[in-house]
C-alpha positions as protocol buffer text, in pm:
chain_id: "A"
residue {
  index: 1
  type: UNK
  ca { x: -341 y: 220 z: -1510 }
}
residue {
  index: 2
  type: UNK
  ca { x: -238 y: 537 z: -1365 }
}
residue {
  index: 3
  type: UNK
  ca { x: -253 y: 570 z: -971 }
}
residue {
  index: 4
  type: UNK
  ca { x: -219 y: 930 z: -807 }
}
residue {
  index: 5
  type: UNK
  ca { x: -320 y: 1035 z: -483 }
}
residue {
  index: 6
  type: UNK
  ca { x: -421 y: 1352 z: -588 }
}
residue {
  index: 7
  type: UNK
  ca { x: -835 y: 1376 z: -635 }
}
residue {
  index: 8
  type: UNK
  ca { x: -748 y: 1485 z: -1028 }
}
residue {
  index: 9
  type: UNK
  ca { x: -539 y: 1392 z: -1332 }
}
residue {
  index: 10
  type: UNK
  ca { x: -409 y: 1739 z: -1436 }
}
residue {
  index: 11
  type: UNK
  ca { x: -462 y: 1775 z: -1800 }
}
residue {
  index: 12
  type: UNK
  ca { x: -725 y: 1430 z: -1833 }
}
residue {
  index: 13
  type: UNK
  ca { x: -1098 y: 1441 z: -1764 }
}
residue {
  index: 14
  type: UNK
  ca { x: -1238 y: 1162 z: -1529 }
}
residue {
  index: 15
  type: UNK
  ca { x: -1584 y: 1104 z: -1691 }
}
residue {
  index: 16
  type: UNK
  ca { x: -1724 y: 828 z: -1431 }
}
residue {
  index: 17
  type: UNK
  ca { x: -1650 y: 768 z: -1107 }
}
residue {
  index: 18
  type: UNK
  ca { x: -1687 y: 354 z: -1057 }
}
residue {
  index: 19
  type: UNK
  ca { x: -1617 y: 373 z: -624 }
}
residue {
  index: 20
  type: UNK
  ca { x: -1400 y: 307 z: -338 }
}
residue {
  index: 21
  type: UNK
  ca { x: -1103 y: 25 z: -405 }
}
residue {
  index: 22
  type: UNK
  ca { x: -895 y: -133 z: -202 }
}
residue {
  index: 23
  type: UNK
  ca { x: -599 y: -378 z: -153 }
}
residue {
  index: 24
  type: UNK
  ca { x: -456 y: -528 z: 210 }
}
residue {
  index: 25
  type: UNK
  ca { x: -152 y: -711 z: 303 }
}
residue {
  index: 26
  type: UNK
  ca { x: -31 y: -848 z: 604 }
}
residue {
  index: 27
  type: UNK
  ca { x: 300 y: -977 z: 624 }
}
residue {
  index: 28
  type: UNK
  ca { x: 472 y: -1203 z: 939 }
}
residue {
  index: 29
  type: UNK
  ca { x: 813 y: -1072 z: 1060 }
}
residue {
  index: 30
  type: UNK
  ca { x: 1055 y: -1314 z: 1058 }
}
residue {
  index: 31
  type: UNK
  ca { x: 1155 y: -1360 z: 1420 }
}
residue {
  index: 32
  type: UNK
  ca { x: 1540 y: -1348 z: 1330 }
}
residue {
  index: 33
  type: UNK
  ca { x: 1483 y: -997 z: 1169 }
}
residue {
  index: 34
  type: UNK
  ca { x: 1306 y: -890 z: 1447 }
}
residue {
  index: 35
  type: UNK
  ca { x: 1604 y: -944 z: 1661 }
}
residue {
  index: 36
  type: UNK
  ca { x: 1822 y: -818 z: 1450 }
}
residue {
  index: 37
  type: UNK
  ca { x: 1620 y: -461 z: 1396 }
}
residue {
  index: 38
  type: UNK
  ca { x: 1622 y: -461 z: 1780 }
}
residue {
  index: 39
  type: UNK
  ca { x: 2016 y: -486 z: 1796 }
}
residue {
  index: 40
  type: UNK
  ca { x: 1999 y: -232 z: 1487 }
}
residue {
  index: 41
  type: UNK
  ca { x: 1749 y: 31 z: 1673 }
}
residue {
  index: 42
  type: UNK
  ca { x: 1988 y: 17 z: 2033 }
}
residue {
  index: 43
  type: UNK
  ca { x: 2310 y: 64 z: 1841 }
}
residue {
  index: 44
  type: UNK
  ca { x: 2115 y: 313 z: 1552 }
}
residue {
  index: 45
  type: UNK
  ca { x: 2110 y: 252 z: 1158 }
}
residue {
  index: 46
  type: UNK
  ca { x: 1860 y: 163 z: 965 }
}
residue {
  index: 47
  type: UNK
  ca { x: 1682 y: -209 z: 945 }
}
residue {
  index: 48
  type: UNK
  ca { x: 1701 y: -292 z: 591 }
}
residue {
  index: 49
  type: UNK
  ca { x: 1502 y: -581 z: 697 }
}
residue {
  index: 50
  type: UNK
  ca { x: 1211 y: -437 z: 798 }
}
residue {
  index: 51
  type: UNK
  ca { x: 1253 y: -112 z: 492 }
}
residue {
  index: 52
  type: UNK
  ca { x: 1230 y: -432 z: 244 }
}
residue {
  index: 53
  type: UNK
  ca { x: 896 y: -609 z: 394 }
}
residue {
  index: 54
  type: UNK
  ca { x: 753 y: -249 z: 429 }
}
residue {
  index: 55
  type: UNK
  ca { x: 821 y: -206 z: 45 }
}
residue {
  index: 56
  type: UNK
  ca { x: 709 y: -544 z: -20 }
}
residue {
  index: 57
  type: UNK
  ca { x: 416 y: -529 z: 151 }
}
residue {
  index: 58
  type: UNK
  ca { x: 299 y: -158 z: -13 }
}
residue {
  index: 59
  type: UNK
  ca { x: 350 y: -333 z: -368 }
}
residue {
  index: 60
  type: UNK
  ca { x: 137 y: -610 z: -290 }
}
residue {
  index: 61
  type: UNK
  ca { x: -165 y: -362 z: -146 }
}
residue {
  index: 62
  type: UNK
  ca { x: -168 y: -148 z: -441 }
}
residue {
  index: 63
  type: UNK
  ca { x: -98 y: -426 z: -711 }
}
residue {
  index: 64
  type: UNK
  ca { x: -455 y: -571 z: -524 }
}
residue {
  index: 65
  type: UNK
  ca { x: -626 y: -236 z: -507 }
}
residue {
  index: 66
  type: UNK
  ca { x: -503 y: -180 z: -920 }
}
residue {
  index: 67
  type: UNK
  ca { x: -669 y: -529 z: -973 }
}
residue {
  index: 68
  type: UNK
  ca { x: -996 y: -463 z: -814 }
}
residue {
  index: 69
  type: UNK
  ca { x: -989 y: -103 z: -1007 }
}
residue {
  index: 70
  type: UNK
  ca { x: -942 y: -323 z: -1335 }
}
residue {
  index: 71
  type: UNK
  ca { x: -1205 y: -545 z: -1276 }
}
residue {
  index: 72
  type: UNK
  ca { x: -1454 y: -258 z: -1245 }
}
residue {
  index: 73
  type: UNK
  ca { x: -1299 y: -103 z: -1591 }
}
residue {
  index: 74
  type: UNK
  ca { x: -1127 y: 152 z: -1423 }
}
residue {
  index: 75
  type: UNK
  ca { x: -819 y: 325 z: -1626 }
}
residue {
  index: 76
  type: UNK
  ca { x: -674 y: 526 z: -1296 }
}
residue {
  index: 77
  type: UNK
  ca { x: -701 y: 532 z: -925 }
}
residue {
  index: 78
  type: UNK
  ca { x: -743 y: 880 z: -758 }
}
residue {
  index: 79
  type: UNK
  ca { x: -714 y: 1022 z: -440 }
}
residue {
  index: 80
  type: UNK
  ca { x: -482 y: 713 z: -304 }
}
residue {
  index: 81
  type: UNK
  ca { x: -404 y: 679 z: 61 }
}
residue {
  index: 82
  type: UNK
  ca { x: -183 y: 461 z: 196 }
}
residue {
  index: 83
  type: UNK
  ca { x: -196 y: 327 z: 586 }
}
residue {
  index: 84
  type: UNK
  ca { x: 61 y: 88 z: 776 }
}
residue {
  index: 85
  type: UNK
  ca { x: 17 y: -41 z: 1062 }
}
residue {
  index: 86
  type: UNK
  ca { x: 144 y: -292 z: 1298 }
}
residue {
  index: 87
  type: UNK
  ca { x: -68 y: -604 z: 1450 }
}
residue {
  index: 88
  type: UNK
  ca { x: -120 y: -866 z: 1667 }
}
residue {
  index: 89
  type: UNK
  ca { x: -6 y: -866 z: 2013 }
}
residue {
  index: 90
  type: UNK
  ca { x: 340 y: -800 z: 2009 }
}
residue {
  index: 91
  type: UNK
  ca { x: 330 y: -572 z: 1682 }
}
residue {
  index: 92
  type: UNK
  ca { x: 481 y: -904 z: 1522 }
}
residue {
  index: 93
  type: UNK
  ca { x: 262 y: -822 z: 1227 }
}
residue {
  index: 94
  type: UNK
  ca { x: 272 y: -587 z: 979 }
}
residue {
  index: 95
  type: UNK
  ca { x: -51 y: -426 z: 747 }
}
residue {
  index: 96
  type: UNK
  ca { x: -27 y: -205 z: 482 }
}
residue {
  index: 97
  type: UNK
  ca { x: -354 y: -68 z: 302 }
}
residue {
  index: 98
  type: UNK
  ca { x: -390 y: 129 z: -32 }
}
residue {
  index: 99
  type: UNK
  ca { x: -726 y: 261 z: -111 }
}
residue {
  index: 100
  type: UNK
  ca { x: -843 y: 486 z: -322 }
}
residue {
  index: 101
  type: UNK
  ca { x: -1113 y: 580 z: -591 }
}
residue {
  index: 102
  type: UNK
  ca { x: -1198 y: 371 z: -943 }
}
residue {
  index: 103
  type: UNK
  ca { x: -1217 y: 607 z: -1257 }
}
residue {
  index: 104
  type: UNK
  ca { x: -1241 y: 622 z: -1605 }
}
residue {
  index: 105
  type: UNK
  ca { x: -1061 y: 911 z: -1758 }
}
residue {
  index: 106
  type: UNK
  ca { x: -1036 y: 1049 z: -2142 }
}
């Protein structure tokens, strides 16, 4: 399945346009990390902690929004956007969402 977030596939044709798709996940941050990546952000560096469940969590959206594409017969995903956010009261969750349009291309 080929995923792009541009609207085309240069070179391919997209002959039918099957609609919107998307894939979530929400991931708890360990509480450990969390203190850790606030040590890490007052002395400066990089929280490989948090880098890995942001990764983690982006694989896991699109892997759900390339299964719902499947499903409707889709052989690409165009025009894919990708949002993260944090949640819950203290930002102790995070989201990521993929979305994007089903196609079928020849």
């Amino acid at each position: 399945m080929l995923i792009s977030t541009t609207p085309t596939l240069e070179g391919k044709r997209i002959v039918t346009y099957l609609g919107l798709v998307s894939g979530e996940a929400i991931l708890g941050a360990n509480v450990f990390r969390d203190v850790f990546a606030s040590v890490r952000d007052i002395v400066g560096g990089r929280s490989g902690a948090y880098e890995q469940e942001l990764r983690r969590a982006k694989e896991i959206a699109v892997q759900e929004m390339t299964e719902q594409a499947s499903a409707l017969g889709a052989t690409a995903v165009v025009g894919v956007d990708l949002d993260y956010e944090t949640i819950g009261s203290n930002g102790s969750m995070l989201m990521v969402s993929a979305s994007g349009t089903a196609v079928v291309y020849e």
